[in-house]
Phi, psi and omega in degrees: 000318179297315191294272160000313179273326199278313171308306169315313192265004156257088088242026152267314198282292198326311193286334170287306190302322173290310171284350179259321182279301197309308169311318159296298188247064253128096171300177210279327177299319200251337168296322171309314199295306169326288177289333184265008174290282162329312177290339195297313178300303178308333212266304167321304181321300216280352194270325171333288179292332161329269189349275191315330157271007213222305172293327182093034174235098191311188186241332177236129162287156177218089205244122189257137184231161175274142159267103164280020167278317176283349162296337164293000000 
């Protein structure tokens, strides 16, 4: 779940930092490389969940099973 929190909040942040930060210090080739790499995740991201409504499926099951030994 932490790894999970942290790849989000570096893809909310990387693209603000390359265009307010980047823009300085970063030749220009590798801030373009940079930024379409991200979009390349975002463009994944957005076909995923598409998939996933269009099929009617969540992308994680969450399967709860009974002890039926405490149920006795």
């Amino acid at each position: 779940m932490k790894l999970r929190k942290i790849i989000g909040w570096i893809l909310v942040f990387v693209p603000l930092l390359l265009v307010t930060v980047g823009e300085r210090y970063f030749p220009t080739d590798i801030s373009i490389m940079l930024m379409r790499i991200l979009m390349g995740l975002g463009l994944l991201s957005i076909s995923v969940v598409g998939t996933c409504l269009v099929s009617n499926e969540l992308p994680i099951r969450i399967i709860v099973e009974k002890d039926e030994e405490k149920m006795r």
